[in-house]
KOLPA-765399 format. One line per field, with one value per residue (C-alpha): x, y, z; residue number from 1. Coordinates in nm, 2 decimals, decimal comma. Example, Ala and Ser with C-alpha at 12.3 -4.5 7.8 and 13.67 -1.06 7.14 Angstrom:
<nuvexs>
px	c(1,23_1,37)
py	c(-0,45_-0,11)
pz	c(0,78_0,71)
vextor	c(1_2)
</nuvexs>
This chain:
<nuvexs>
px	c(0,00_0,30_0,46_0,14_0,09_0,45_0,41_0,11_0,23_0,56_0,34_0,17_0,46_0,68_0,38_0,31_0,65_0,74_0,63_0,72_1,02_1,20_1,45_1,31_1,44_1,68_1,59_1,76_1,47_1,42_1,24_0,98_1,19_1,47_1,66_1,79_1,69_1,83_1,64_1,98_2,14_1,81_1,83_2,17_2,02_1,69_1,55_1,28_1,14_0,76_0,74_0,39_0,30_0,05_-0,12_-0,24_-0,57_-0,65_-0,95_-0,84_-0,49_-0,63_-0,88_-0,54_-0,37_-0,43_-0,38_-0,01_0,08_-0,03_0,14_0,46_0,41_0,30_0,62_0,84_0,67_0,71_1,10_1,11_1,34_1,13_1,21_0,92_0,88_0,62_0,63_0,48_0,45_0,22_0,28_0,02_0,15_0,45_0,66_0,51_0,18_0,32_0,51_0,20_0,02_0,24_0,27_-0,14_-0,14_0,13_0,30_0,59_0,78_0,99_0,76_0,95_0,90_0,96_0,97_0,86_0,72_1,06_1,03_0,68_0,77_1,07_0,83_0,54_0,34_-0,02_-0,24_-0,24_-0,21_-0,02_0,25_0,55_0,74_1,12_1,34_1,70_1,80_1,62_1,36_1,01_0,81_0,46_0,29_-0,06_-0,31_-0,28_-0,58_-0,95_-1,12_-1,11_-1,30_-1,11_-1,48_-1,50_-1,12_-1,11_-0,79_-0,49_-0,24_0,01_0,08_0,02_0,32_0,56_0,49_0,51_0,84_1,00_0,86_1,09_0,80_0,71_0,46_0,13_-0,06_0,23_0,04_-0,30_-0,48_-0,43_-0,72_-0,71_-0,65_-0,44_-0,07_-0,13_0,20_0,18)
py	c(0,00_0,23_0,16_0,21_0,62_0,69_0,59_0,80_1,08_1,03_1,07_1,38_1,59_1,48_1,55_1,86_1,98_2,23_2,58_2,92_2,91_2,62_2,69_2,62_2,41_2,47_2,45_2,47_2,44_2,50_2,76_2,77_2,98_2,77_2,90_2,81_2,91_2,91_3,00_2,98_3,24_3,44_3,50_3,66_3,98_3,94_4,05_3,78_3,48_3,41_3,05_2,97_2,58_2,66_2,38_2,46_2,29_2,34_2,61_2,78_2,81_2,94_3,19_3,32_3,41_3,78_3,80_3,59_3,90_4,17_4,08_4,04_4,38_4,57_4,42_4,54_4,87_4,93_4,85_4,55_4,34_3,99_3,67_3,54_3,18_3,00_2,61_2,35_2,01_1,83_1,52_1,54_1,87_1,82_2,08_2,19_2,24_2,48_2,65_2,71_2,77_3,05_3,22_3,24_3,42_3,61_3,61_3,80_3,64_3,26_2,97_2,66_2,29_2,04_1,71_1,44_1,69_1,63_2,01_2,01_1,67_1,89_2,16_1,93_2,13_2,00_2,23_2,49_2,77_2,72_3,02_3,02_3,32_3,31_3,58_3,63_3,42_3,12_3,07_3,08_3,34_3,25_2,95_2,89_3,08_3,38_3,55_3,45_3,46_3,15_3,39_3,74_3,95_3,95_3,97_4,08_3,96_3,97_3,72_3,68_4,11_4,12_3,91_4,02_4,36_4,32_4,11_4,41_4,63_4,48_4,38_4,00_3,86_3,89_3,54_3,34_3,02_3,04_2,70_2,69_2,60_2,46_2,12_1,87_1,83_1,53_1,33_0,94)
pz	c(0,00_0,08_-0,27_-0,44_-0,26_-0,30_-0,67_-0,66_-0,50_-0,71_-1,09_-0,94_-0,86_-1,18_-1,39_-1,31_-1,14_-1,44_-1,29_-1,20_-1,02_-1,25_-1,48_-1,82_-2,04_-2,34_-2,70_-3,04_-3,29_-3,68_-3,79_-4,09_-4,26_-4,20_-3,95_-3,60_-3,30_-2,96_-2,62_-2,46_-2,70_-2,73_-2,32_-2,34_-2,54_-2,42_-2,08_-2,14_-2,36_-2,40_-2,57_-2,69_-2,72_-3,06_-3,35_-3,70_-3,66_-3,25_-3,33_-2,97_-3,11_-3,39_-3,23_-3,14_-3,42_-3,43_-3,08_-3,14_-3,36_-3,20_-2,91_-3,08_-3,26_-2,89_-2,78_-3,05_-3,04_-2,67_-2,74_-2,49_-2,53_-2,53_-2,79_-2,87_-3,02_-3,12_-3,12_-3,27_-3,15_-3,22_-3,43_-3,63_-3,82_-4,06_-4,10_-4,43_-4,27_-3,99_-4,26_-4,46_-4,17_-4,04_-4,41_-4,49_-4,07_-4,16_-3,84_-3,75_-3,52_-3,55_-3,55_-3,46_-3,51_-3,23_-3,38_-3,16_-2,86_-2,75_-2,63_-2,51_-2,35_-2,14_-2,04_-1,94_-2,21_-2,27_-2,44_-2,77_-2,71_-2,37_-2,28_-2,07_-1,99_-1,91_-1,74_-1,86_-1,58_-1,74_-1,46_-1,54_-1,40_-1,58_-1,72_-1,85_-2,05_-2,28_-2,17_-2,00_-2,34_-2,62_-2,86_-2,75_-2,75_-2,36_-2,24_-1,87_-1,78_-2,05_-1,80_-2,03_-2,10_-1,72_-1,57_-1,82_-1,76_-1,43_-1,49_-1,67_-1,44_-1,19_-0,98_-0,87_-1,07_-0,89_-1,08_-1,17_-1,28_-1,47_-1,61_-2,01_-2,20_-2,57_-2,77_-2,58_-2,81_-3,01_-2,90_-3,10)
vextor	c(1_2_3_4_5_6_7_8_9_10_11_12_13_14_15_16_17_18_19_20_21_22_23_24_25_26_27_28_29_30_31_32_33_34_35_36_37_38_39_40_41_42_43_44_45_46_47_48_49_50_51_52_53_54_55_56_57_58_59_60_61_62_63_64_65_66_67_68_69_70_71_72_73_74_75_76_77_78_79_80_81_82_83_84_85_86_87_88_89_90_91_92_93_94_95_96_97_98_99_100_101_102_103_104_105_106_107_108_109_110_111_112_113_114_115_116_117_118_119_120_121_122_123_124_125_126_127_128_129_130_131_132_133_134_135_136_137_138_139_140_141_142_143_144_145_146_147_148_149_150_151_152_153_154_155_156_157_158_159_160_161_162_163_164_165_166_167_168_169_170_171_172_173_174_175_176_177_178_179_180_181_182_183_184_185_186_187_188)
</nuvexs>
């Protein structure tokens, strides 16, 4: 009976151990347009990371599409210093079909293929769209849902803007760990 609460209690923590406070874990990933990217390197001239677990067909990743640009463009006009990467990993989705995917949504930041949820695996990701945010220091400081609205027409909450604001802002992240909602990553 022991065994069987320790193995419990064992799955429970390991599953969901990823969180704020952990250091995240390293990538080096292809890009659709070919090239590599680092988190690693990206940290060393960033002051943070957001890293977006996203799909092609999810309809909750997709009902996020605009909102994936227009973050990356508020960031880039505010002249913060953020990488922003957008990953791929479900199985299901070849490379070609993230490539196209990305092109006909026109987004403007790296969207990156992780072949075998090797990545997603690492991070204990689950869902599209499902967002970490990393601090130059590697750690994360948030994990979980963009915002509190699938459809974006009743937003009250933007949690995602909201921590790393409050990350660059110096201050400690108020809501550090939100529950992500979407499609689960189709792993085979």
């Amino acid at each position: 009976m022991r065994h069987v609460i320790f193995s419990l209690l064992f799955f429970a923590t390991s599953a969901f151990s990823l969180a704020p406070g952990n250091v995240a874990p390293g990538f080096k990933l292809t890009g659709t347009d070919g090239a590599s990217y680092d988190l690693k390197e990206a940290l060393k001239t960033n002051q943070a990371a957001v890293v977006l677990f996203v799909a092609t067909k999810c309809p909750y990743s997709n009902a996020y599409n605009e909102r994936y640009n227009a973050l990356a463009a508020d960031l880039k006009k505010l002249g913060k210093k953020v990488a922003f990467f957008a990953i791929n990993s479900n199985d299901t989705e070849p490379m070609d079909e993230v490539k196209k995917h990305a092109g006909e949504h026109k987004f403007s930041f790296p969207v990156l293929k992780d072949e075998k949820h090797a990545i997603a695996d690492a991070y204990k990701a689950e869902k599209t769209p499902e967002a970490y945010l990393i601090g130059a220091d590697g750690k994360i400081f948030y994990h979980g849902r963009i915002d509190d609205d699938t459809q974006g027409k009743k937003i009250t909450r933007k949690d995602l803007w909201v921590a790393l604001d409050e990350h660059l802002g110096g201050k400690k992240v108020a809501v550090a760990e939100t529950k992500a909602f979407g499609c689960s990553i189709k792993r085979k």
